[in-house]
C-alpha positions as CSV (number, residue, x, y, z in Angstrom):
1,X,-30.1,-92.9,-25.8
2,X,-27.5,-92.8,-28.4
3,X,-25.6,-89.5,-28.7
4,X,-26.2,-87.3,-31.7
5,X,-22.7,-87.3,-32.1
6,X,-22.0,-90.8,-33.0
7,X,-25.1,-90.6,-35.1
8,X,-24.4,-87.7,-37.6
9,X,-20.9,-89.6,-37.7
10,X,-22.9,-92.8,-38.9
11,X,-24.4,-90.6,-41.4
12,X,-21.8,-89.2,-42.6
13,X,-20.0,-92.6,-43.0
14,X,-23.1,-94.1,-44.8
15,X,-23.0,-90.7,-47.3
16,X,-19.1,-91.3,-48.1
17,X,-19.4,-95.1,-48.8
18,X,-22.4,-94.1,-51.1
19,X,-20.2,-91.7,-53.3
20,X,-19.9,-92.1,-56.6
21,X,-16.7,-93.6,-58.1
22,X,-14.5,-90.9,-60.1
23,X,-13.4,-91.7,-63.6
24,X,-10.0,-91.9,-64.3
25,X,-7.6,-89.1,-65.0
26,X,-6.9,-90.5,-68.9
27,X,-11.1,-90.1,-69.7
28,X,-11.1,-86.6,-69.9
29,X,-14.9,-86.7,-71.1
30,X,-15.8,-88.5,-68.1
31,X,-13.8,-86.5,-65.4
32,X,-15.4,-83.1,-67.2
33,X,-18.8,-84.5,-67.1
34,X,-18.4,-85.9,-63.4
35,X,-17.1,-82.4,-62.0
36,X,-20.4,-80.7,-64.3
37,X,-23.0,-82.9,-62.4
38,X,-21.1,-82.1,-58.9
39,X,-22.6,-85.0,-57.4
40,X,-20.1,-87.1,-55.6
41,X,-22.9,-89.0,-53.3
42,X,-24.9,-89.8,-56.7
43,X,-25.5,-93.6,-55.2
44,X,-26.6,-92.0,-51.6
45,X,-28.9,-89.1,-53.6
46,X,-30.5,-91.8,-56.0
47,X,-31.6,-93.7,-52.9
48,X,-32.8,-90.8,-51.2
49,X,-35.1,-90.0,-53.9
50,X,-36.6,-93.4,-54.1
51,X,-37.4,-92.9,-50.5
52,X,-38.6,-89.5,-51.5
53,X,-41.0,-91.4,-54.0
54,X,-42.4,-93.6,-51.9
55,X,-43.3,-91.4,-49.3
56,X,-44.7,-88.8,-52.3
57,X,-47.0,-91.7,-54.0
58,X,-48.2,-92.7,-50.7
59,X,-48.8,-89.5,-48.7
60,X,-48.2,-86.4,-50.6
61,X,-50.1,-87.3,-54.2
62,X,-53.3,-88.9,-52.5
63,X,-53.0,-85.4,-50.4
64,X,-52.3,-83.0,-52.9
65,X,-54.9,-84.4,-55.1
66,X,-57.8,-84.3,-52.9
67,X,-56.5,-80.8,-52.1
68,X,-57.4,-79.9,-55.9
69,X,-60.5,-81.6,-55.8
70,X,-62.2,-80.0,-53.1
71,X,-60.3,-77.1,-52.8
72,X,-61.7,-74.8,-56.2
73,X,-59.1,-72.7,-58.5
74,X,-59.9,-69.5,-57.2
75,X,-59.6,-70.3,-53.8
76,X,-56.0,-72.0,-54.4
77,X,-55.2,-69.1,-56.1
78,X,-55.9,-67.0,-53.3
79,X,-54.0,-69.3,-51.0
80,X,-50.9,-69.5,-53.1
81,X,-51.1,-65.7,-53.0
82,X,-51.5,-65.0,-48.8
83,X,-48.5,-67.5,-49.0
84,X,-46.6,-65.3,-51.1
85,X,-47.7,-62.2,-49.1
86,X,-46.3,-63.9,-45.8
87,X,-42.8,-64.5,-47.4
88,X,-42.4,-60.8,-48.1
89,X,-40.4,-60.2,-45.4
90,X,-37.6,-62.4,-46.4
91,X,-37.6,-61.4,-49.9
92,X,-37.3,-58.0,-48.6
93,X,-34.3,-58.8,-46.4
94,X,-32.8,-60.7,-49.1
95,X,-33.6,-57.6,-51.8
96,X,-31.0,-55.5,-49.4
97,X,-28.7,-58.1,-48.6
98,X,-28.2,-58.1,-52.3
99,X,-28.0,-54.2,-53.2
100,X,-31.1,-54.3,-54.8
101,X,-33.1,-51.4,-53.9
102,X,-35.6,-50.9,-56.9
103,X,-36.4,-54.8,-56.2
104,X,-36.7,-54.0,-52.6
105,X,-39.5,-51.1,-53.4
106,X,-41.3,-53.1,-55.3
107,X,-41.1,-56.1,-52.8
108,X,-42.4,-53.3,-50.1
109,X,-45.1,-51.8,-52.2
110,X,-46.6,-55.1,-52.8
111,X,-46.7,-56.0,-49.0
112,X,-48.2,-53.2,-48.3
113,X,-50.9,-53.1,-51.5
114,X,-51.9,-56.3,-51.4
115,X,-51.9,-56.9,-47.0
116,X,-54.5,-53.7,-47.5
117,X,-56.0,-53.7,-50.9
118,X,-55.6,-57.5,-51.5
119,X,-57.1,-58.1,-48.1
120,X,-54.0,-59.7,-46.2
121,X,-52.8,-61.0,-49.7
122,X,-55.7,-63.1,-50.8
123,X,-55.5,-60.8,-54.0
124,X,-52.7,-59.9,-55.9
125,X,-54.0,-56.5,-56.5
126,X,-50.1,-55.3,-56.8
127,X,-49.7,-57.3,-60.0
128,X,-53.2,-57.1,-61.4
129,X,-53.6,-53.2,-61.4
130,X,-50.1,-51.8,-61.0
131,X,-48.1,-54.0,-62.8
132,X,-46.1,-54.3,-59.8
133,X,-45.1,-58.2,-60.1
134,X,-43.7,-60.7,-57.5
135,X,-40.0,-62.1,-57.3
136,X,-38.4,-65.0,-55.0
137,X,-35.4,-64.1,-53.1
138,X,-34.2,-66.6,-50.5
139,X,-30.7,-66.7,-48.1
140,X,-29.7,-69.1,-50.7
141,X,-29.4,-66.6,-53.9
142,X,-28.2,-63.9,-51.2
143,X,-25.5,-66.4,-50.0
144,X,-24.5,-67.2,-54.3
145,X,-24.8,-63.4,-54.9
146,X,-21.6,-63.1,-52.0
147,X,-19.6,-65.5,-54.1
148,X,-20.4,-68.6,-51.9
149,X,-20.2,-71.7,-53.4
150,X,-22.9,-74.0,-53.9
151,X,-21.0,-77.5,-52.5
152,X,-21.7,-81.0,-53.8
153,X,-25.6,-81.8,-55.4
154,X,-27.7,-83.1,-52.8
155,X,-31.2,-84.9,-52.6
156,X,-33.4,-84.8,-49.6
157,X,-36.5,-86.5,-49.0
158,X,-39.6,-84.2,-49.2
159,X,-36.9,-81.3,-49.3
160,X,-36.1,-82.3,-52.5
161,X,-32.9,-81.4,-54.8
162,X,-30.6,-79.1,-52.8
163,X,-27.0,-78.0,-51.9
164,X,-25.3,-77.1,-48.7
165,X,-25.3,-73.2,-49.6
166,X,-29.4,-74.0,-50.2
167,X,-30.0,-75.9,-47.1
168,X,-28.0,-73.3,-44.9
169,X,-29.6,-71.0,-46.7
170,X,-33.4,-72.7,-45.9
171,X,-32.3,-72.6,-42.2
172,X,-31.3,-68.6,-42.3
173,X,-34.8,-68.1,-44.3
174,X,-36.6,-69.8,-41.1
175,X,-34.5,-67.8,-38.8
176,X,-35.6,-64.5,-40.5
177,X,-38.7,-65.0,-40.8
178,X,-41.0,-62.8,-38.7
179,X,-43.2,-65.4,-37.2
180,X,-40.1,-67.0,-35.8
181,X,-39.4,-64.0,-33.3
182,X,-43.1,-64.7,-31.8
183,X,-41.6,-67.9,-29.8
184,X,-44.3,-70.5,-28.2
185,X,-48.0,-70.3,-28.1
186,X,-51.0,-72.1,-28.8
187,X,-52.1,-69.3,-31.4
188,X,-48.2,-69.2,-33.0
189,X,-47.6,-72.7,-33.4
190,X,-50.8,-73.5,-34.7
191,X,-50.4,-70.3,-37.2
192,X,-47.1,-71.9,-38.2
193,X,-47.9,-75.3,-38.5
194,X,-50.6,-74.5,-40.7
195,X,-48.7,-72.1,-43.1
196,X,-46.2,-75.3,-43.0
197,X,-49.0,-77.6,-43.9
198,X,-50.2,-75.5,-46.9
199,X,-46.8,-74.6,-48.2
200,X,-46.4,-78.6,-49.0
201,X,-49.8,-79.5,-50.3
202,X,-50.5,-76.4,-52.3
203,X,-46.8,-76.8,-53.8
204,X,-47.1,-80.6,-54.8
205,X,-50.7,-79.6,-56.6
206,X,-49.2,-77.3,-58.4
207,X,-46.6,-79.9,-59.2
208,X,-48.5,-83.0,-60.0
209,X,-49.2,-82.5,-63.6
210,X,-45.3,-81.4,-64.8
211,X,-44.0,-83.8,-62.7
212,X,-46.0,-86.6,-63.9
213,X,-44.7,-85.4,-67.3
214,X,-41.6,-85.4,-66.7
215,X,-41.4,-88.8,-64.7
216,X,-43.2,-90.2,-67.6
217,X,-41.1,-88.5,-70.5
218,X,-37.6,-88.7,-68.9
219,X,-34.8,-91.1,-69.8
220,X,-33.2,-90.8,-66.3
221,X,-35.7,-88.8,-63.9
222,X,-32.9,-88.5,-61.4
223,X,-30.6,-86.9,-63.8
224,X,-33.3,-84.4,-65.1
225,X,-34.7,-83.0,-61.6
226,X,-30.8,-82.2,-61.3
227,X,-29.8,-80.8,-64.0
228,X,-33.9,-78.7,-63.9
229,X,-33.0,-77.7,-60.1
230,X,-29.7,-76.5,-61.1
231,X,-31.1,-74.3,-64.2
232,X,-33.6,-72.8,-62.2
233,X,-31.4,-71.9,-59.4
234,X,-29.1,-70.2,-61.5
235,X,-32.1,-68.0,-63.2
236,X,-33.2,-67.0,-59.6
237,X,-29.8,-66.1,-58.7
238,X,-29.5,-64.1,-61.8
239,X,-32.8,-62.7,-61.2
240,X,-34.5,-64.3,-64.6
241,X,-37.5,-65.5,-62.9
242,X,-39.6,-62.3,-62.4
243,X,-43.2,-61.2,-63.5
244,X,-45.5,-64.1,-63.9
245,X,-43.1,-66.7,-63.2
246,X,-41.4,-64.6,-60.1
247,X,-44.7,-64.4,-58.3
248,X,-45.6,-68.3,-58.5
249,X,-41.9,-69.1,-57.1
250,X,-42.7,-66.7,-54.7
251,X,-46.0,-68.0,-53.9
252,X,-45.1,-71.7,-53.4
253,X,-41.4,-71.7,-52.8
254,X,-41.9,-73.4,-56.2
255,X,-39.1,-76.1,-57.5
256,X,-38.6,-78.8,-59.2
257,X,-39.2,-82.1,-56.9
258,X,-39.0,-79.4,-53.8
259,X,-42.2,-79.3,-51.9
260,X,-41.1,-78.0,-48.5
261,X,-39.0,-74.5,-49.5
């Protein structure tokens, strides 16, 4: 068996012979508009999201829309909301980390309103008769609050559009996350597994009509998932995205061509 080693160097070679070719010093248009994208494996990230596409039109869409067609609105709703409830924990960590203790109250007061009231989370009762809406905090605002860059742009397949702050951000999410301190089992994996499951499909239904749109609409669709990725990252770092819009993210893990966060 080949050692990982050699491997992840393989990768890394194939990502550095993919980058994108700087413009020179004397096109100051160009070289301003090639540090703004921050995307110096643009060849590499374009491939990666046709292979992203292909494995979205012939698994994820077929899924995602049978998902809507058997699965009613009320019940998605409910789903997208116990998904939301079983991220609280993070947010709430990540509502500390970041000094934000009127965020964190609320982020406690609707675990604990809608886990008892809501019935484990299935309704929102927090948001529907206290006013008391969601947010979405994640390692990966925590780690951009601290001053941590985000790195080059990055596209992974079924991930979607991300960053190395994001993606080590993803992994310290996972690694805070209650039902990761619960090791092996039948019961744990399968729990897991299934919120994993549900997390992907629910996401890409709510994504199939806007991104249809925008695949449809867009000049360049690999341009415009970055430059919506990157817009929407910064309004969740700043904390624009609350209310309403808050409680989806955090329902879903919501983003733009991201169905697994």
């Amino acid at each position: 068996m080949q050692r990982p080693a050699p491997l992840l160097a393989a990768a890394l070679g194939l990502l550095l012979a993919a980058c994108a070719t700087r413009p020179p010093a004397d096109d100051p248009d160009a070289v301003a508009e090639f540090r703004q994208n921050n995307d110096p494996a643009e060849p590499f990230n374009r491939a990666m999201l046709d292979v992203h596409q292909g494995i979205d039109r012939a698994v994820l869409i077929p899924v995602a829309r049978g998902y809507r067609a058997v699965v009613p609105q009320p019940v998605r709703e409910g789903i997208r909301n116990v998904l939301g409830n079983l991220r609280t924990p993070v947010i709430l960590v990540n509502d500390m980390l970041q000094g934000e203790p009127r965020r964190a109250g609320d982020t406690l007061g609707r675990f604990v309103i809608n886990t008892t009231l809501g019935l484990g989370g299935i309704f929102d009762v927090a948001a529907t008769r206290f006013d008391v809406h969601g947010h979405t905090e994640d390692f990966g605002q925590t780690f951009a609050r601290w001053g941590i860059g985000e790195g080059p742009y990055l596209f992974i397949p079924i991930l979607g559009p991300s960053n190395p702050r994001d993606l080590t951000g993803s992994v310290a999410d996972v690694a805070a996350d209650p039902l990761t301190w619960f090791g092996q089992g039948v019961a744990v994996n399968a729990l897991t597994g299934s919120r994993a499951g549900l997390t992907v499909v629910h996401t890409r239904e709510t994504l199939l009509d806007p991104l249809e749109r925008l695949e449809r609409d867009s000049l360049d669709y690999y341009a415009t998932l970055r430059s919506i990725y990157r817009q929407r990252r910064q309004a969740e770092i700043a904390n624009r995205l609350d209310g309403a819009a808050g409680a989806a993210a955090s329902g879903t893990g919501f983003g733009v061509g991201n169905q697994g966060r």
